[in-house]
C-alpha positions in Angstrom: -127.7 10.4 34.9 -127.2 8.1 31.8 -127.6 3.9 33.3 -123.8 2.5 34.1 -123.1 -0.3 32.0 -121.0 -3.4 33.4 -117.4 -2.0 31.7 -118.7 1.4 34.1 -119.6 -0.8 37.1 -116.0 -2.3 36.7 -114.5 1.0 36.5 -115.9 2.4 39.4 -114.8 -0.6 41.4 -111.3 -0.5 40.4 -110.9 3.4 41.1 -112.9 3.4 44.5 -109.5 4.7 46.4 -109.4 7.8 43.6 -107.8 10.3 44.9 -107.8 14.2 44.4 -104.8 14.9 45.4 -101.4 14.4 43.4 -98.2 12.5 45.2 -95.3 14.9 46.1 -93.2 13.0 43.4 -95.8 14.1 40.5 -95.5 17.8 41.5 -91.6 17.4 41.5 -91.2 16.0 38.3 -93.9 18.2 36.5 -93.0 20.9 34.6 -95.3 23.9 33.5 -95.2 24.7 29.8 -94.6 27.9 28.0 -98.1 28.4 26.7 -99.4 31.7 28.1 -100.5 30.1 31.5 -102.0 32.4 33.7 -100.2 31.9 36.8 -100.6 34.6 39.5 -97.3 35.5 39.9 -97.5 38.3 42.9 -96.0 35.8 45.5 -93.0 35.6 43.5 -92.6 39.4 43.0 -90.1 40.8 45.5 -91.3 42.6 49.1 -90.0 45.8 48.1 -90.7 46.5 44.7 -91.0 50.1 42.9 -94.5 49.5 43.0 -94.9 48.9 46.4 -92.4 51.8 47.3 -94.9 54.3 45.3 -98.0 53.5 46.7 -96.9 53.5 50.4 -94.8 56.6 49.7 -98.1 58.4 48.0 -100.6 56.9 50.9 -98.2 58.2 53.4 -98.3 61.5 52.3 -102.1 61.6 51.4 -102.2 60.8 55.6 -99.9 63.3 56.4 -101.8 65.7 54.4 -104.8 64.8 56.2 -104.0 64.7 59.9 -102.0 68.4 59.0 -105.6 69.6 57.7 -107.1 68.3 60.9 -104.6 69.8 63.0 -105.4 73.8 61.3 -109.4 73.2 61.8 -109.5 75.1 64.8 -107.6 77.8 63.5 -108.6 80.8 62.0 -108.7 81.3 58.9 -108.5 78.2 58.3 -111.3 77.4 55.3 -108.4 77.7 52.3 -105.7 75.9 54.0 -107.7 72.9 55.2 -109.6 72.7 52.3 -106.5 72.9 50.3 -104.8 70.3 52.5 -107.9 67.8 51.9 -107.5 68.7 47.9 -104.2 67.4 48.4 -104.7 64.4 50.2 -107.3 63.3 47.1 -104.9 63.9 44.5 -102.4 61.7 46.1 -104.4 59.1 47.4 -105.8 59.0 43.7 -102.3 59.1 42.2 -101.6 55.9 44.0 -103.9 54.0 42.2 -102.1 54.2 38.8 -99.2 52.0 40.1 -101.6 49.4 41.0 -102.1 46.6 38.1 -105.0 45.3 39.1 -106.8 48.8 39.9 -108.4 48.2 36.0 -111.0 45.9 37.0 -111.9 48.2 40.0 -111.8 51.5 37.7 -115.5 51.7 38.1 -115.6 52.0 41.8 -112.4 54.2 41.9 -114.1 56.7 39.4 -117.6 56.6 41.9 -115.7 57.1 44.9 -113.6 60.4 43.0 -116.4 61.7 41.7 -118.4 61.9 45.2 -115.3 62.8 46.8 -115.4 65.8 44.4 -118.7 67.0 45.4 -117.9 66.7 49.0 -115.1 69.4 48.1 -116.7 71.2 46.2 -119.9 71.6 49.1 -117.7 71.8 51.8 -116.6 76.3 51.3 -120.2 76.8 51.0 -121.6 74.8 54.4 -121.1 77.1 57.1 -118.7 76.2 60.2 -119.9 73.5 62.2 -118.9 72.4 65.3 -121.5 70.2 67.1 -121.5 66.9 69.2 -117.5 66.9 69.5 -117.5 66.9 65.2 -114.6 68.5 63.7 -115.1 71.0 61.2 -115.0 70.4 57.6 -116.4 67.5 57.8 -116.8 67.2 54.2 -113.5 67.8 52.8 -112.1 65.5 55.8 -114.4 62.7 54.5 -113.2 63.2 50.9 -109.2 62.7 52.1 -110.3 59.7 54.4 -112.3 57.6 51.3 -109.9 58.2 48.9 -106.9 57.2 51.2 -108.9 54.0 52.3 -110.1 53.4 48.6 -106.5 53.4 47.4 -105.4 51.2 50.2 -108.2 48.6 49.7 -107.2 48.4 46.1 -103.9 48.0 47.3 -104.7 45.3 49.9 -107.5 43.3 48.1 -107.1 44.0 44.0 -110.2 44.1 42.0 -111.5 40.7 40.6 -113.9 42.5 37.8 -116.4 40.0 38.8 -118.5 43.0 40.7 -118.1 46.7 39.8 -119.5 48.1 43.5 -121.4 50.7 41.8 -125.0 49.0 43.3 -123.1 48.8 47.0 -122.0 52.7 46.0 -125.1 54.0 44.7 -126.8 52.5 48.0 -124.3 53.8 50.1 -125.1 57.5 48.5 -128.9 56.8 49.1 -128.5 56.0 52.2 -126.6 59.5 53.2 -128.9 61.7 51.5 -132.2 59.7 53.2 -130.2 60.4 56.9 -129.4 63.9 56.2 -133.2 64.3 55.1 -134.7 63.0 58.0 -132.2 65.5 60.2 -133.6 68.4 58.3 -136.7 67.8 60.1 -135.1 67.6 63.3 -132.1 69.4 63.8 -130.9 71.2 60.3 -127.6 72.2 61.6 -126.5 68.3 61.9 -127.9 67.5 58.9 -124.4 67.7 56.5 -122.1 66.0 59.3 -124.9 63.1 59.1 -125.0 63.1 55.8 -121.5 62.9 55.1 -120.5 60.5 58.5 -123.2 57.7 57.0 -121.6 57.8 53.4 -117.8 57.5 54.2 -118.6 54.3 57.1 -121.3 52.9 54.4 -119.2 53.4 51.5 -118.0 50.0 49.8 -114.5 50.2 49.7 -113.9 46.5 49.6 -116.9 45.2 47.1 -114.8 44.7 44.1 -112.1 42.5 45.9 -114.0 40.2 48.1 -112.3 37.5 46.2 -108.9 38.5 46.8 -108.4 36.5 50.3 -110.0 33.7 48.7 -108.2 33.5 46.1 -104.8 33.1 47.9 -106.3 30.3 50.0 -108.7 28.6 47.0 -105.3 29.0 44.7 -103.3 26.7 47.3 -106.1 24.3 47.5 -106.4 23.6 43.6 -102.7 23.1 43.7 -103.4 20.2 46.6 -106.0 18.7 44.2 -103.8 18.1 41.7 -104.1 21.6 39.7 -100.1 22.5 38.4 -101.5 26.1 37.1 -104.3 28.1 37.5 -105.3 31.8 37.2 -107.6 33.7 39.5 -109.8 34.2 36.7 -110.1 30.4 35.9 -112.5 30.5 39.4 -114.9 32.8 38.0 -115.5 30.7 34.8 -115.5 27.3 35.8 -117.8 28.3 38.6 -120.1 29.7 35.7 -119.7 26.9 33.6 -122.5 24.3 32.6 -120.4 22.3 29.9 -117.6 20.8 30.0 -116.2 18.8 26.4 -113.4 16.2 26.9 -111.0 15.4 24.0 -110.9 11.4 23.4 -106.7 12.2 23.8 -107.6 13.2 27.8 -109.2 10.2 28.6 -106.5 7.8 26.8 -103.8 6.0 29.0 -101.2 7.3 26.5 -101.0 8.2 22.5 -100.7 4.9 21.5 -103.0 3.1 19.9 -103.1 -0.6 19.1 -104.3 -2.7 16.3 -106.7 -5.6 17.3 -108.4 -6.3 14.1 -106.6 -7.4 10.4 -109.6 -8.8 8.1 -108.6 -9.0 4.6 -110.9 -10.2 2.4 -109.5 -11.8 -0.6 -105.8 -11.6 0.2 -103.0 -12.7 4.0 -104.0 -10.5 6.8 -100.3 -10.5 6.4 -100.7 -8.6 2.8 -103.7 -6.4 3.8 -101.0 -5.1 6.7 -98.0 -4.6 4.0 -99.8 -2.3 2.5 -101.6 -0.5 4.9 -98.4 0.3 6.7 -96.5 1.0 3.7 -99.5 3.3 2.7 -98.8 5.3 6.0 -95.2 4.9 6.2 -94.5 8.8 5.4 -96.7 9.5 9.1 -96.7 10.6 12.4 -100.0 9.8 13.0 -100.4 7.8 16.1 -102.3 4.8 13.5 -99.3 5.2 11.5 -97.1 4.3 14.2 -99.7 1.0 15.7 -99.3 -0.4 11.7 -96.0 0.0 11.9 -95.1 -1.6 15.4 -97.5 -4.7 14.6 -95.9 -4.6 11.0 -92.5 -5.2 12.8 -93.8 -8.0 15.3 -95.7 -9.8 12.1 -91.7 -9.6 10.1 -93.3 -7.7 7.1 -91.4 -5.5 5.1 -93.0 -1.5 4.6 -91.9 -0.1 1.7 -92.3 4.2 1.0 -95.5 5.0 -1.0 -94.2 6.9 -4.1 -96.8 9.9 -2.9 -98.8 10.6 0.5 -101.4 12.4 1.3 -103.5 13.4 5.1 -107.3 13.7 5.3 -107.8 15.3 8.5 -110.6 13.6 10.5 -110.9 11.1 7.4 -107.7 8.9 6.9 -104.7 9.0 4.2 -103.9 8.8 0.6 -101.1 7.4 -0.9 -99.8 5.8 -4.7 -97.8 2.5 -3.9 -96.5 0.7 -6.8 -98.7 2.4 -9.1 -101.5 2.1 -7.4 -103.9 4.2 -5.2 -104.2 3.2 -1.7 -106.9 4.8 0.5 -106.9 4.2 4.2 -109.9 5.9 6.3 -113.3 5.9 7.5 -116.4 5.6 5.8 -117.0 9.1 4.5 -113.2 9.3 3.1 -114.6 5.9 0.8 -117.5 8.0 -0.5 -115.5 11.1 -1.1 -113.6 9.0 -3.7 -116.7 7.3 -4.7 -115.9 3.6 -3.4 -118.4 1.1 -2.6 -117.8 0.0 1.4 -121.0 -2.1 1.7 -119.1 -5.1 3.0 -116.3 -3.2 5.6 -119.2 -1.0 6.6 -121.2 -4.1 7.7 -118.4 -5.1 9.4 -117.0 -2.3 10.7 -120.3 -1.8 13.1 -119.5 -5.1 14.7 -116.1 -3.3 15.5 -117.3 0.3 16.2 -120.0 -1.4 18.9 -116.8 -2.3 21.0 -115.6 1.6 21.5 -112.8 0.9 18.2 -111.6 2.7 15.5 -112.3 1.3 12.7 -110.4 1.9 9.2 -111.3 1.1 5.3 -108.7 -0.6 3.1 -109.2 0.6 -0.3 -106.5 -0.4 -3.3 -107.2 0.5 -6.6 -110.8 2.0 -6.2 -111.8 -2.1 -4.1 -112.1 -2.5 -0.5 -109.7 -5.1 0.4 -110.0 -5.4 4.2 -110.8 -3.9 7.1 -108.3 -2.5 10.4 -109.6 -2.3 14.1 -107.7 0.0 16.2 -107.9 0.6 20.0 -106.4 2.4 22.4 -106.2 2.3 26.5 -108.7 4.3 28.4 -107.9 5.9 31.9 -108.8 3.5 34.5 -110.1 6.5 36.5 -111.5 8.6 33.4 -114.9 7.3 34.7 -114.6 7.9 38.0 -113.6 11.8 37.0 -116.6 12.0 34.4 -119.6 11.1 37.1 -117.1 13.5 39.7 -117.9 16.1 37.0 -121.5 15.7 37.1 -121.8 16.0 40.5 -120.2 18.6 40.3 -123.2 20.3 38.4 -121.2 19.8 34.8 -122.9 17.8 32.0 -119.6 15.9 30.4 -119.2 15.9 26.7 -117.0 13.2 24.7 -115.2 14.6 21.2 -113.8 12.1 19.3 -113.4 11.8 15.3 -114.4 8.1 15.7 -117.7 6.9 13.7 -121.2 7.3 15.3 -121.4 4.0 16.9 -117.5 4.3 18.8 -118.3 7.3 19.9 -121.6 5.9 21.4 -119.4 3.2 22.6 -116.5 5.0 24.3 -119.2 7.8 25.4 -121.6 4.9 27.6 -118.2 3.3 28.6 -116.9 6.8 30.2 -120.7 7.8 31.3 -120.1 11.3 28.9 -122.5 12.5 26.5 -121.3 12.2 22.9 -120.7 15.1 21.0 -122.8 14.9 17.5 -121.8 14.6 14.1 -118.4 16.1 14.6 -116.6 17.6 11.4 -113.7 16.1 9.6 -110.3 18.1 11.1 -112.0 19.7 13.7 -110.7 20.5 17.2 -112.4 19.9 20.6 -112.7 23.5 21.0 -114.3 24.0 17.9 -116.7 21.3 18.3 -117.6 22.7 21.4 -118.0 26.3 20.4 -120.2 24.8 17.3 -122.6 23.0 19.5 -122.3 24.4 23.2 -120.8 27.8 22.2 -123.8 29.7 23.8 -122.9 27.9 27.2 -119.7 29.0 27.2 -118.0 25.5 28.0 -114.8 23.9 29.2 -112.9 22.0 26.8 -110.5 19.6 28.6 -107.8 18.7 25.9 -104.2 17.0 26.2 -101.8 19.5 25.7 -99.5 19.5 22.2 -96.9 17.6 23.7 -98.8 15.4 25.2 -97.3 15.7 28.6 -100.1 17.9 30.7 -103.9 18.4 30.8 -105.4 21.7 30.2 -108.7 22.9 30.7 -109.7 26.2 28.4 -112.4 28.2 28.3 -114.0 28.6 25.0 -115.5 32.0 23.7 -116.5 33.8 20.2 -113.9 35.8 18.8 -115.1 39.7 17.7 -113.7 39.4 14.1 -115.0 35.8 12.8 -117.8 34.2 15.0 -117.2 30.9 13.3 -113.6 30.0 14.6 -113.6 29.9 18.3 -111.0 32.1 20.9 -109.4 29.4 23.8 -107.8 30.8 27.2 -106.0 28.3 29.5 -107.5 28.3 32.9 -105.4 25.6 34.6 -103.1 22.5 34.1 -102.5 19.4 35.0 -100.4 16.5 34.9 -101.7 13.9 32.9 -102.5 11.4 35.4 -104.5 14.2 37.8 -107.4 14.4 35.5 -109.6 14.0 38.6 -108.6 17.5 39.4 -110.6 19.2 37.1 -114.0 18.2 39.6 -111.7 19.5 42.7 -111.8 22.5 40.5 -115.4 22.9 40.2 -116.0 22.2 43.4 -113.8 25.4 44.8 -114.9 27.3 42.5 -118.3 26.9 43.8 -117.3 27.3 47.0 -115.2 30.7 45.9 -118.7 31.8 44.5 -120.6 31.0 47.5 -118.3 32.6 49.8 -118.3 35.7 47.6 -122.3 35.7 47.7 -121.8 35.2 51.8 -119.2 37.4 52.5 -121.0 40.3 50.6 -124.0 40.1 52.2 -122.6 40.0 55.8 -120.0 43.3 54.3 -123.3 44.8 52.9 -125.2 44.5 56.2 -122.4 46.0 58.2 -121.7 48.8 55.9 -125.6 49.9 56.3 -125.8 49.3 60.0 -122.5 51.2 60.5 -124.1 54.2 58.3 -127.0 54.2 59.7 -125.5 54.7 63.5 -123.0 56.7 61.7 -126.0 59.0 59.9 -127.8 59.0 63.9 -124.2 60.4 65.0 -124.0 57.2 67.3 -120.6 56.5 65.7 -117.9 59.5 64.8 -116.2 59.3 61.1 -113.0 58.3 63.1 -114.9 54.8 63.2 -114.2 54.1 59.5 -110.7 53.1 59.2 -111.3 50.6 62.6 -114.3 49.4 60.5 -112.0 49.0 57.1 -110.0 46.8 59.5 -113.0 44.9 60.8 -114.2 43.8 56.7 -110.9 43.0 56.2 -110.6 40.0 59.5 -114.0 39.0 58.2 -112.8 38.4 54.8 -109.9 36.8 56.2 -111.6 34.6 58.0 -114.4 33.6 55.6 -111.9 32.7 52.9 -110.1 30.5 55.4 -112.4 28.9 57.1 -114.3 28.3 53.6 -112.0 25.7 52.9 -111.0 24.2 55.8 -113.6 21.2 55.4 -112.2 20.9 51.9 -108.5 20.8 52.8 -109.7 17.6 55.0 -111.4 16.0 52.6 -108.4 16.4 50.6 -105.9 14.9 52.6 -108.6 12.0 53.1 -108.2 11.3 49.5 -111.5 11.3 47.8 -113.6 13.7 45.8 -116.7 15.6 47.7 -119.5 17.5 46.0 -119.8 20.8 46.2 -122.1 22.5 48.9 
């Protein structure tokens, strides 16, 4: 934790009532921006869709296909027709899973629990008729219908997150059968299959891959009480993983405007030195361009338009006014033209030492003076940066400024300052340069400068060099002190998941194993499906319970 210098101390002091969570009035007036935000959007889709019409009508008749084949076990013949029936059941139960969007991230599991349902079909004509201990018949092919019907329906209920793939919890599961049919060999042979096959359908992990789903309905609806205006379910997994996050300079800035506190000419008016500098830049946008030009106005001097202008990203500007060249920039846009900046240099440290931005006045190939430039920083921006570390995140500072503002703004803000970053390059792709093997945040100000987002930075396949950004949530610019809410559920979202799939796991074995010592009948697995899904329920929302307290308290807690 870097030492908190007096302008730190003052900070913290003024935002000691910070609060998390953003006034009803904010959320009215926001507006979400069309930028390929990845809002969940199933609790806008309607009840009835055609999607949810196909997969009830296909389950419905998978069960129906089943409790027909159980009904013809006691008949004879009966070994075609039930098996056929249980074929049946499969296929649909399987079929249902193509009209489910989210059944790609749980494609692994679905293609484990097919392919063992398979085999059981394919076993069952060969195992002779058994009828023992009140078991029906056919056990296997009854046990292949009843896991594909509860698969489909737990894809259904809790989509797939991608963060686990279930195979482990499967291939455990499958274990686990074959160990309690073995031991039955050596006891009783003939109750060896129906163990077998009872222990893998009440031990098989339907539910592995969506343990996140509940929690993500419940964590979702907390963010948005921190302050959080958009935010996907995959934005969790990420910023739960994360180690780094970078913060533009434009995040932690009161607004875009900038204001100039320093004119030093050296040989001519301050009044001069300004003429031309705002002339110079009269042709920009450029948020500098527009503080020369306001104090130009309240000073009475007249801008004329530079007869050619010219940007240097990261460096400055360019420009031939009256016949002369006029360069306006840093330190490193004076060298590229080969001008001698001895003088501003020594006093542009002076300057820089204060956290400002500190511009060269060149005209006709001679330093003439020297521009300071500030802007307003976030009273809370410090506040949100030691939230972040506590949060586990080490807090970077990007800014185009010179080595000694950035060290200024960076100990002022209690961030980290990111190093020697290139002329015209983006947050993101200072981040991906120097943290890209973390995988960091980048918290930037949006385009039009009316939101916060948070993006996840990662290598592109085609050129490792230029860096691939996803939105993970949004924010309204004055919420900033959502982003360490953020964390902190996310944490929580992973710490559930690690709970909740332990205490799933343990069940699931201790079922199977009274279900492979024919304690419990295969009937047991759907009241057992129903049993994970209360516990996931109620881990999800009881998870967040002390959070949504804490919340409404107004202040920021760390995560546990």
């Amino acid at each position: 934790m870097l030492e908190l210098s007096d302008r730190q101390i003052e900070a913290q002091t003024a935002c000691t009532a910070f609060s998390i969570r953003s006034d009803t009035r904010r959320h009215a007036t926001g507006k979400a921006q069309g930028t390929g935000i990845i809002m969940q959007q199933a609790a806008k889709k309607p009840a009835l869709s055609l999607e949810v019409i196909s997969r009830a009508t296909l389950i419905a008749i998978a069960s129906t296909l089943l409790a027909v084949a159980s009904a013809h076990s006691g008949t004879e013949p009966n070994t075609v027709s039930v098996i056929s029936l249980c074929v049946m059941s499969v296929l649909f139960s399987a079929t249902s899973l193509a009209f489910c969007q989210e059944a790609a991230a749980g494609r692994s599991l679905n293609y484990a629990t097919a392919l063992v349902c398979g085999g059981l079909l394919i076993v069952d004509p060969f195992l002779p008729f058994i009828s023992a201990g009140g078991i029906t018949p056919h056990a296997p092919a009854f046990s292949a219908g009843l896991m594909m019907i509860l698969r489909a329906l737990a894809v259904w209920i809790l989509p797939p997150r991608g963060e686990r793939t279930g195979l482990k919890e499967g291939f455990a599961s499958s274990q686990l059968s074959l160990l309690c049919g073995g031991l039955w060999l050596g006891v009783n042979p003939d109750q060896a299959p129906i163990a077998a096959v009872v222990c893998l359908v009440l031990s098989w992990p339907y539910l592995v891959d969506g343990i996140n789903a509940f929690a993500d309905k419940v964590y979702l609806e907390a963010a948005r009480a921190a302050g959080v205006r958009s935010v996907g379910t995959a934005a969790f997994a990420q910023v739960a993983s994360a180690r780094d996050i970078v913060i533009d300079k434009a995040a932690v800035m009161s607004g875009p405007n900038l204001v100039v506190t320093n004119v030093m000419a050296f040989n001519n008016e301050p009044k001069t030195l300004l003429a031309v500098a705002a002339s110079a830049e009269s042709g920009s946008d450029h948020p500098v361009a527009e503080a020369l030009r306001q104090l130009a106005e309240q000073w009475r001097v007249d801008i004329k338009r530079p007869d050619r202008f010219e940007q240097a990203p990261g460096l400055g500007a360019v420009a031939l006014l009256g016949g002369q060249s006029v360069v306006i920039g840093t330190a490193n846009l004076m060298q590229k033209h080969k001008i001698d900046s001895f003088t501003a240099d020594a006093i542009a440290r002076s300057l820089e030492a204060d956290g400002k931005t500190v511009l060269r006045v060149a005209v006709g190939g001679r330093v003439v003076g020297v521009l300071g430039l500030e802007g307003t920083l976030r009273q809370d921006a410090g506040v949100a940066a030691f939230a972040l570390r506590g949060e586990g995140l080490v807090p970077w500072l990007y800014s185009g400024d010179s080595e000694k503002t950035r060290e200024a703004l960076a100990n002022m803000l209690g961030l980290e300052p990111v190093a020697d970053p290139r002329p015209g390059e983006s947050a993101a792709e200072a981040a991906h340069r120097c943290l890209g093997d973390q995988q960091p945040l980048v918290l930037t100000l949006s385009q039009d400068r009316t939101s916060l987002e948070l993006r996840s930075v990662r290598k592109t396949m085609e050129d490792h060099s230029t860096p691939q950004t996803v939105i993970l949530a949004v924010s309204n610019t004055e919420d900033i002190g959502a982003f360490p809410a953020l964390k902190d559920l996310a944490m929580r979202r992973t710490a559930l998941a690690a709970h909740a799939q332990r205490f799933l796991s343990g069940l699931s074995i201790l079922c199977g194993v009274c279900g492979g010592s024919l304690l419990l009948p295969m009937s047991a697995a759907p009241v057992l499906f129903l049993v994970s899904l209360t516990v996931l329920w109620a881990f999800a929302r009881y998870s967040v319970a002390d959070r949504k307290q804490e919340t409404n308290a107004g202040s920021l807690i760390a995560a546990s």
